[in-house]
MIZA-165512 format. One line per field, with one value per residue (C-alpha): residue number from 1; residue in one letter; chain; x, y, z. Coordinates in nm, 3 decimals, always signed. Example, Ala and Ser with C-alpha at 12.3 -4.5 7.8 and 13.67 -1.06 7.14 Angstrom:
BEGIN
seti = [1|2]
fike = [A|S]
titor = [A|A]
px = [+1.230|+1.367]
py = [-0.450|-0.106]
pz = [+0.780|+0.714]
! end
This chain:
BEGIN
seti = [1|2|3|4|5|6|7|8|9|10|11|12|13|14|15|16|17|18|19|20|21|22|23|24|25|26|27|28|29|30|31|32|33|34|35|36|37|38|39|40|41|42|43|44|45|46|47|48|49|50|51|52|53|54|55|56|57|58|59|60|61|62|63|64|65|66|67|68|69|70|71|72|73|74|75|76|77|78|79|80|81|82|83|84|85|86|87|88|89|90|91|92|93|94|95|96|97|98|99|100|101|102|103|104|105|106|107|108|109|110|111|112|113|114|115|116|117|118|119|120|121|122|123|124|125|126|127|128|129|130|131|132|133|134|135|136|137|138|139|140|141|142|143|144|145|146|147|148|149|150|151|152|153|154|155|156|157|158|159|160|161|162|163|164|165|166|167|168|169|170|171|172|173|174|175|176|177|178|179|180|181|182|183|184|185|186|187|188|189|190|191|192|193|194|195|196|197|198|199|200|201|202|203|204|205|206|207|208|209|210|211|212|213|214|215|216|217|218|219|220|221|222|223|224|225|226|227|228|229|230|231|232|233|234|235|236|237|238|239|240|241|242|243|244|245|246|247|248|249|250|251|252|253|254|255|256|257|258|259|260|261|262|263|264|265|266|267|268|269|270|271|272|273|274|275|276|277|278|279|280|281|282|283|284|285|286|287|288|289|290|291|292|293|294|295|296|297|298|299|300|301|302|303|304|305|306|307|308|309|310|311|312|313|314|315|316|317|318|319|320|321|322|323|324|325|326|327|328|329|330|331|332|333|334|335|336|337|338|339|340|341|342|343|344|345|346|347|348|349|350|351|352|353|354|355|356|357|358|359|360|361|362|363|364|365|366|367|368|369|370|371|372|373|374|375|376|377|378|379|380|381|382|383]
fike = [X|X|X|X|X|X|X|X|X|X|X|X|X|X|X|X|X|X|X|X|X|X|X|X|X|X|X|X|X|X|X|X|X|X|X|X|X|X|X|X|X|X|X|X|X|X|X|X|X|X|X|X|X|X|X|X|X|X|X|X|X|X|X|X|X|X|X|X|X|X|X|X|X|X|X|X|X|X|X|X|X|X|X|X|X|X|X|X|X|X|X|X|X|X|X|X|X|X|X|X|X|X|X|X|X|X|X|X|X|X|X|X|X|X|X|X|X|X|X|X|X|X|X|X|X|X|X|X|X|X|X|X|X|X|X|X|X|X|X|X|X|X|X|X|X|X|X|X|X|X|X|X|X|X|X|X|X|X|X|X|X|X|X|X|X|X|X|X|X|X|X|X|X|X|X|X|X|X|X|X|X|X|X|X|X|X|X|X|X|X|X|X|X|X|X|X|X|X|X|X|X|X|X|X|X|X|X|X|X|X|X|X|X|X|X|X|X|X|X|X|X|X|X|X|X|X|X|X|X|X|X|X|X|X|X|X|X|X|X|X|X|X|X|X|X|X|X|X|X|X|X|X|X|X|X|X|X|X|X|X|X|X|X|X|X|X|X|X|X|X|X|X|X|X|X|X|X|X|X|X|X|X|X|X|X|X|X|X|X|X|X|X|X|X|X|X|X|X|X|X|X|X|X|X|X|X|X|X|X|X|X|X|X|X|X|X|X|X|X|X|X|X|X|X|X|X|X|X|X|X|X|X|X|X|X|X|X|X|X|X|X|X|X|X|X|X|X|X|X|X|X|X|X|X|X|X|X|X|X|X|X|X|X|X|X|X|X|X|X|X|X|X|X|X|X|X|X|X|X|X|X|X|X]
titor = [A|A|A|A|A|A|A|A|A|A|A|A|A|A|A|A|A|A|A|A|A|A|A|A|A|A|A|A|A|A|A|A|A|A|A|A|A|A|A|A|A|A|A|A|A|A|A|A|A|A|A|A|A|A|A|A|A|A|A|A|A|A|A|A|A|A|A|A|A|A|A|A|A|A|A|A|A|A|A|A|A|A|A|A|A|A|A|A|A|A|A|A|A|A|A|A|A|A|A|A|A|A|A|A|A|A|A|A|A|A|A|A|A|A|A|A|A|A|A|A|A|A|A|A|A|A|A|A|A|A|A|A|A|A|A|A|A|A|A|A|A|A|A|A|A|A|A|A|A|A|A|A|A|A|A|A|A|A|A|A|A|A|A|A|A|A|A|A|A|A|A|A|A|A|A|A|A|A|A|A|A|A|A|A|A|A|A|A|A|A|A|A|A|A|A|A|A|A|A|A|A|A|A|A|A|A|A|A|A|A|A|A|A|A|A|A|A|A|A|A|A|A|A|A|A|A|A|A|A|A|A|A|A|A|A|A|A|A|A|A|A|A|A|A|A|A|A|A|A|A|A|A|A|A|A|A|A|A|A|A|A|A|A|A|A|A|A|A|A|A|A|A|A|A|A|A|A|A|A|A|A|A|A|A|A|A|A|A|A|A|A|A|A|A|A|A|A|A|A|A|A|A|A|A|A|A|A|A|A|A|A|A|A|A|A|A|A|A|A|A|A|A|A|A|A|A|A|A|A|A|A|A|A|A|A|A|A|A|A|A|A|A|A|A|A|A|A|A|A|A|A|A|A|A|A|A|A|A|A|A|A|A|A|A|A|A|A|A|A|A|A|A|A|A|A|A|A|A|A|A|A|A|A]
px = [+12.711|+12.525|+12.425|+12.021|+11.839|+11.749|+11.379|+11.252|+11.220|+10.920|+10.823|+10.657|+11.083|+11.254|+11.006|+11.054|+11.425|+11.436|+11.221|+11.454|+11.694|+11.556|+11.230|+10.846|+10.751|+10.541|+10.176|+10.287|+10.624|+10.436|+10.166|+10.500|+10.683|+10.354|+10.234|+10.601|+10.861|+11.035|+11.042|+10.796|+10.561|+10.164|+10.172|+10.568|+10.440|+10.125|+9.775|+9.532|+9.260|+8.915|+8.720|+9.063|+9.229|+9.176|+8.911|+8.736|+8.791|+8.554|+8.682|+8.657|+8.277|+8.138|+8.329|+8.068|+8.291|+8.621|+8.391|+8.236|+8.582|+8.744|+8.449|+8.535|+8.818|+8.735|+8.525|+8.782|+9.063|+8.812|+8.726|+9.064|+9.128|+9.226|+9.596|+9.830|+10.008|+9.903|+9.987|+9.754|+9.813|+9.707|+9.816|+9.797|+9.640|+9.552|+9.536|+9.488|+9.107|+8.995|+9.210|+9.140|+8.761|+8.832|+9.095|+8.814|+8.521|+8.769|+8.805|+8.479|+8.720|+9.031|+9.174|+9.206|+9.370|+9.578|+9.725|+9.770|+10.030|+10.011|+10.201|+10.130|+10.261|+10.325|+10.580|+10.537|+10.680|+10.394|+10.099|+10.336|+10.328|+9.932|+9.911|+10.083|+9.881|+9.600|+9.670|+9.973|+9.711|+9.528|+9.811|+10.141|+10.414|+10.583|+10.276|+10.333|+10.548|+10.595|+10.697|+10.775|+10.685|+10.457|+10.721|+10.871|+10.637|+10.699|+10.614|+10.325|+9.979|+9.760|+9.466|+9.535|+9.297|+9.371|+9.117|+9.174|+9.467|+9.518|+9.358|+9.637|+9.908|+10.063|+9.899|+10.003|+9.762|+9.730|+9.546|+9.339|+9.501|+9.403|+9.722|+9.725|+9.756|+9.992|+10.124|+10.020|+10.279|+10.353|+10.571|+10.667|+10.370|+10.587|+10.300|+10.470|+10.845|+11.146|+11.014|+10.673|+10.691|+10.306|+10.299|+10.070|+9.949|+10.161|+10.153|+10.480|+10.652|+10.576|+10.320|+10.525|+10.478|+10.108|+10.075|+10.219|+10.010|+9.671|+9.466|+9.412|+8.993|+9.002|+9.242|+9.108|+8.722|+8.778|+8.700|+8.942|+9.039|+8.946|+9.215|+9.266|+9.452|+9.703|+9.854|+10.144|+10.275|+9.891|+9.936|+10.258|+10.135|+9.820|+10.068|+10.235|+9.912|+9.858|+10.173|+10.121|+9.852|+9.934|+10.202|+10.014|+9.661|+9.484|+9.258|+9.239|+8.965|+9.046|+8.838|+8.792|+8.655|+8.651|+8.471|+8.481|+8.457|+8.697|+8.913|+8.732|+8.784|+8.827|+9.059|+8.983|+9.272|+9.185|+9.340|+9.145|+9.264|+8.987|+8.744|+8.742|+8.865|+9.185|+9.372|+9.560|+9.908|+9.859|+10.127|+10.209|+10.241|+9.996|+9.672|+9.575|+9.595|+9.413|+9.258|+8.976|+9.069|+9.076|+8.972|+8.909|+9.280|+9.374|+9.161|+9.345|+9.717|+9.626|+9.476|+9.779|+10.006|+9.798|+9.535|+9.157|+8.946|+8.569|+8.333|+8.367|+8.078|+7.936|+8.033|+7.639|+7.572|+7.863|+7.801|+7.423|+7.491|+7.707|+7.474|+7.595|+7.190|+7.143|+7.471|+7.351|+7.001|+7.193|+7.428|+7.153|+6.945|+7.169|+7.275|+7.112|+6.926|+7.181|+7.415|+7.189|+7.097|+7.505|+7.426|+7.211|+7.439|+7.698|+7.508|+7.395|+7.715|+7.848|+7.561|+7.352|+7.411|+7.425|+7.682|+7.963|+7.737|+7.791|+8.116|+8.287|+8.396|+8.518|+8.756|+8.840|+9.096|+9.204|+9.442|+9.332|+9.054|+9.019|+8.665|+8.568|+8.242|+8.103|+8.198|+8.294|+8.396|+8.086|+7.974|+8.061|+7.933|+8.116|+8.117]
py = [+7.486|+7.632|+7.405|+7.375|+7.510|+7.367|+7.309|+7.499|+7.332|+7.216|+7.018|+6.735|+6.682|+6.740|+6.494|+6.252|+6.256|+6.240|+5.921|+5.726|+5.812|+5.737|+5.594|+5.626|+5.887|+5.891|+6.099|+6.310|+6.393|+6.479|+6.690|+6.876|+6.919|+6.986|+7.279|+7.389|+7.381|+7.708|+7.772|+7.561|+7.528|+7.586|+7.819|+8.029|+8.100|+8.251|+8.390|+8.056|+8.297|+8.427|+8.432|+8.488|+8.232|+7.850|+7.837|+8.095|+8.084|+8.184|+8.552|+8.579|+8.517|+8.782|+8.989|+8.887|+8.574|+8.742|+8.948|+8.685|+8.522|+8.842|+8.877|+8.542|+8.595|+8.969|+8.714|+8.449|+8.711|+8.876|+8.558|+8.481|+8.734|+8.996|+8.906|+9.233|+9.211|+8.884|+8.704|+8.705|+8.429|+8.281|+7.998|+8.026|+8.405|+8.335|+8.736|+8.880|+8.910|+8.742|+8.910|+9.230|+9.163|+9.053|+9.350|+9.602|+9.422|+9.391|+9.823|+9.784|+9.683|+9.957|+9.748|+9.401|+9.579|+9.797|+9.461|+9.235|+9.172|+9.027|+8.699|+8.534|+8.198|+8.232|+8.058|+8.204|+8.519|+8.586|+8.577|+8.766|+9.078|+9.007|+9.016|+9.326|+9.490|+9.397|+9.461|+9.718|+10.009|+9.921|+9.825|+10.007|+9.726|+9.732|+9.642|+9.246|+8.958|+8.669|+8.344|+8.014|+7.738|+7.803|+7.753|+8.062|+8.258|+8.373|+8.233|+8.410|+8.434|+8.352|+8.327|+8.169|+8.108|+7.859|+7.882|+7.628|+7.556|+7.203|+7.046|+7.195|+6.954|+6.666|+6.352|+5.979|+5.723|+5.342|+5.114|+4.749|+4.478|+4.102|+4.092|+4.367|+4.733|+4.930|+5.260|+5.459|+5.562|+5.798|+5.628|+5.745|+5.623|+5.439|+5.642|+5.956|+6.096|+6.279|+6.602|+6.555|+6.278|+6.158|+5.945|+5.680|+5.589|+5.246|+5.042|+4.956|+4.627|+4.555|+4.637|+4.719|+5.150|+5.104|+4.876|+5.123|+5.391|+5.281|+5.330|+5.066|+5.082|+5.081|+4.775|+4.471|+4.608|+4.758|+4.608|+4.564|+4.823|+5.077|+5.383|+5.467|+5.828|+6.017|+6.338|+6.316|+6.714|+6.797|+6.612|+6.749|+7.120|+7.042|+6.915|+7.235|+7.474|+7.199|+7.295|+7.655|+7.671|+7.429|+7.641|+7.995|+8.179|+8.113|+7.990|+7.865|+7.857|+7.564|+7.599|+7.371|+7.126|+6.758|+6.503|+6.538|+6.188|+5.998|+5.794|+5.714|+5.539|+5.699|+5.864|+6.226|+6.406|+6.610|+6.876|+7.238|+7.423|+7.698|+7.621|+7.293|+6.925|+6.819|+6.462|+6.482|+6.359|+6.560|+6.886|+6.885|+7.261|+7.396|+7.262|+7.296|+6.992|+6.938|+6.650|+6.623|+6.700|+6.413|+6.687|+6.389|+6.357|+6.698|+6.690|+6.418|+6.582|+6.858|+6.691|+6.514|+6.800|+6.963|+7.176|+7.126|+7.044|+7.160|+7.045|+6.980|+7.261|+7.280|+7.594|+7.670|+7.603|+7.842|+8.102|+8.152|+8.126|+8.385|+8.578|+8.582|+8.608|+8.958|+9.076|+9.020|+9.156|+9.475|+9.510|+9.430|+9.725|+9.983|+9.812|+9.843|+9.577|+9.404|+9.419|+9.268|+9.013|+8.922|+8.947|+8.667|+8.429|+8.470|+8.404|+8.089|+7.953|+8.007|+7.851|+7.607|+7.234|+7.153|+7.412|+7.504|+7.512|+7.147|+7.018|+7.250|+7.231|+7.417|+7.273|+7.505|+7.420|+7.637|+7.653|+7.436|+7.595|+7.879|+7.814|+7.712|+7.596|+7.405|+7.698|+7.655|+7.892|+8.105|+7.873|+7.554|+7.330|+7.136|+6.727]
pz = [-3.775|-3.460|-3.228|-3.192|-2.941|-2.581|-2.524|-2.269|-1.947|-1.778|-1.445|-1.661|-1.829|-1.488|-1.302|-1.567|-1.549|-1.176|-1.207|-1.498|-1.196|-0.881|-0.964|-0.920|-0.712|-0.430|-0.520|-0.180|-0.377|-0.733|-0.564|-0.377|-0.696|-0.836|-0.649|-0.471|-0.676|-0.659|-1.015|-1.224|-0.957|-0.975|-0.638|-0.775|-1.090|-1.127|-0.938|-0.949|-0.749|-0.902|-1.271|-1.445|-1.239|-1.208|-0.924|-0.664|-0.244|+0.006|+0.063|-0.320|-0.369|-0.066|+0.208|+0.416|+0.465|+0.554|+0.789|+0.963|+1.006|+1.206|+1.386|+1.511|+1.591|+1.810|+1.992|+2.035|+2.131|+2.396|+2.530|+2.573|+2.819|+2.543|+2.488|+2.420|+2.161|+2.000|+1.612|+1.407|+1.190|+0.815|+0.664|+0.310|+0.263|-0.088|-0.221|+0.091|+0.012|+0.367|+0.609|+0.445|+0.457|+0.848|+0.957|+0.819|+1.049|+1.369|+1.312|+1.562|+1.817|+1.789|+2.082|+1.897|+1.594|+1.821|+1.977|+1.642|+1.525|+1.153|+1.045|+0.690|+0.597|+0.227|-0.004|-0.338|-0.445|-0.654|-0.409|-0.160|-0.413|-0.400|-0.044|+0.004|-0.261|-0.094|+0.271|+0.290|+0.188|+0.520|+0.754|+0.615|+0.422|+0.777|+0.983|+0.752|+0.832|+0.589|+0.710|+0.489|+0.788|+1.079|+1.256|+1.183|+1.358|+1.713|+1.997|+2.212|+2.205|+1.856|+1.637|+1.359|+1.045|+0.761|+0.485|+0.203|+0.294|+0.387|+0.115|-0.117|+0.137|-0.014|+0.021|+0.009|-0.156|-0.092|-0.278|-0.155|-0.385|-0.294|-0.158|+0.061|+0.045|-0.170|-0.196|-0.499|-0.706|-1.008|-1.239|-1.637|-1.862|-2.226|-2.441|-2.371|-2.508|-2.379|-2.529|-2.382|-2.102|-1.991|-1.665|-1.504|-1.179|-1.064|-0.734|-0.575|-0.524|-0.214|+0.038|+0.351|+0.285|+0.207|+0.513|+0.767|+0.636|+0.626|+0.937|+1.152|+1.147|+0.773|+0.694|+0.735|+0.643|+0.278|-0.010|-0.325|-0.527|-0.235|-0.226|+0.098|+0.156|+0.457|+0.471|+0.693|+0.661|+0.744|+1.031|+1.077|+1.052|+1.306|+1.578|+1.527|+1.578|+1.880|+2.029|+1.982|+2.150|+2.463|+2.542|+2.428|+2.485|+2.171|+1.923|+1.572|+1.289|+1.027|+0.729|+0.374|+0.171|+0.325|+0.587|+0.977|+1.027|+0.957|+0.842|+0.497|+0.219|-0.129|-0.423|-0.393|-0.545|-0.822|-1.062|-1.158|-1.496|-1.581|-1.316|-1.451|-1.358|-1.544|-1.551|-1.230|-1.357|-1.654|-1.736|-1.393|-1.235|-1.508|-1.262|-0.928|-0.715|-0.417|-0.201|+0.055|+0.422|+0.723|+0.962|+1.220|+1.140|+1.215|+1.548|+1.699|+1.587|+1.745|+2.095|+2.089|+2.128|+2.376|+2.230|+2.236|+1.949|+1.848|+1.539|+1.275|+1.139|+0.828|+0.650|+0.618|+0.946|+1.073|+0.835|+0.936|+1.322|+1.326|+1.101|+0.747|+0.683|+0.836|+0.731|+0.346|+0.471|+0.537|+0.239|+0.035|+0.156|+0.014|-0.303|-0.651|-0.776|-0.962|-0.654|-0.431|-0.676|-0.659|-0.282|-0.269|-0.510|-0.297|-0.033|-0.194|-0.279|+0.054|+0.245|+0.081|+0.095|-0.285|-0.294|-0.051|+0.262|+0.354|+0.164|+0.353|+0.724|+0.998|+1.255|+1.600|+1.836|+2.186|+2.460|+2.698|+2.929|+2.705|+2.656|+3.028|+3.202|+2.878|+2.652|+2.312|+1.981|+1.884|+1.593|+1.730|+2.035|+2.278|+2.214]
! end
């Protein structure tokens, strides 16, 4: 008699097992699984990007974004004395779309192209093949380096540009009980079965974790029930930009979803599946996960390695000072009718508050002195 079957494996099974194991897992170590996991990951297995996809960047509603962005940086790289060669640097390049957008609006420098170098911190395989299809037509497949880790990159000057990208960093949650705070966990929920294991949200035992993680101006002030959340390998990734740029000409554009001043107070992870919300702990690697960025947070990593910090800037506010407005203006005058109709929805989206114009932020940091005499980023003002 032949033996049945195995059921195909899935990150909810292999998450379940590793909790009967070890235990509850920390939401920091669900979201990694979540998103990361080499095979049954959201990010390793599939394209989340644009109308087919599970939600829609920046770069993907208008080039005028990706424009405005290497204009930016031209500016930036001028102003920084006009480093030869430099890295130029994205954290999470999604399909390529922005630094295509940007490498085609730098062409009116042939000086800043001529001295960038490109560098592209990407871990899946599958947005890898995306990026090169997107940018080895303009730059040649040997003119791109892929890195796993920042780290990887090497050392010298750098403008770097991370759009959307922290808010996809694992997270760690703690909760106000009326004995103290508690670290969120994500344990098996008994409603589910071996075949198709559901899990819960769950506190753990004791407080100690959640007490070391919560800041110090939100803990004695909250009230019950009040979620409180960190992201240490944010943190982690903004001392390493800091550092970068203490010891290195350079600049860096930090862009996404999140509040400038922080810390705050409240549960903002949340899963996407068809441009819509899911449950967050549900079919874990099918949805994207995400969470709102402490860009306060990121500031003060990134001070404290060395670097200087400007804004935060609301994406609206940015957009239009740099002139997002008369770029549109122009594009708009030699398109059809129906394309400059899409011309001004895009515009929309990007800039007005009820849509992405205020949720979204941008965060600068420099090399120290790089923007002398009361200077600061074009966009941004000094505080």
């Amino acid at each position: 008699m032949s033996a049945a079957p195995m059921s195909e494996e899935t990150l909810a099974r292999l998450l379940a097992r590793r909790i009967i194991l070890d235990g509850p897992l920390t939401v920091s170590a669900f979201m990694a699984e979540a998103l990361g996991h080499p095979r049954l990951g959201y990010y390793s297995r599939q394209d989340p990007f644009g109308a087919g996809g599970d939600f829609t960047t920046a770069p993907e509603i208008s080039q005028m974004f990706g424009e405005l962005v290497g204009l930016w940086c031209v500016d930036s790289w001028a102003r920084l004395g006009g480093p030869a060669p430099f890295h130029l640097v994205e954290l999470g390049p999604g399909r390529g779309t922005l630094m295509r957008d940007a490498l085609r609006a730098a062409a009116v420098v042939p000086e800043f192209r001529a001295a960038a170098t490109l560098h592209l911190v990407e871990t899946s395989p599958t947005l890898r093949a995306r990026q090169r299809d997107t940018l080895a037509p303009l730059l040649g497949d040997g003119a791109i380096h892929w890195h796993d880790h920042l780290a990887q990159v090497p050392e010298g000057p750098t403008l770097l540009v991370a759009n959307e990208f922290f808010d996809a960093l694992p997270i760690r949650q703690v909760q106000k009980t009326n004995h103290g705070w508690f670290e969120r966990l994500v344990d098996l929920d008994p409603a589910g079965t071996e075949e198709a294991p559901r899990f819960r949200f769950v506190l753990e035992a004791f407080g100690s974790s959640g007490n070391r993680l919560v800041p110090d101006a939100l803990r004695d002030g909250a009230a019950e029930g009040a979620v409180v959340e960190v992201s240490p390998a944010s943190l982690a990734v903004a001392r390493v930009i800091g550092e970068r740029l203490a010891a290195h000409p350079g600049a860096a554009l930090l862009i996404d979803y999140g509040y400038g001043h922080g810390p705050a107070v409240g549960d903002t992870l949340q899963a996407l599946r068809r441009h819509a919300y899911a449950p967050v702990l549900e079919e874990p690697g099918e949805a994207d996960l995400t969470a709102h960025v402490d860009f306060a947070a990121l500031a003060a990593a990134a001070r404290a390695a060395g670097a200087e910090a400007f804004g935060t800037v609301d994406q609206g506010d940015w957009l239009t000072a740099l002139g997002i407005r008369q770029r549109a203006a122009i594009l708009s005058a030699k398109a059809t009718p129906a394309q400059a109709a899409d011309i001004r929805s895009a515009l929309a989206r990007l800039v007005e508050p009820e849509q992405m114009g205020r949720l979204f932020k941008l965060l600068a940091l420099a090399s120290p002195g790089a923007f002398p005499n009361g200077a600061a980023p074009a966009g941004f003002e000094r505080f």
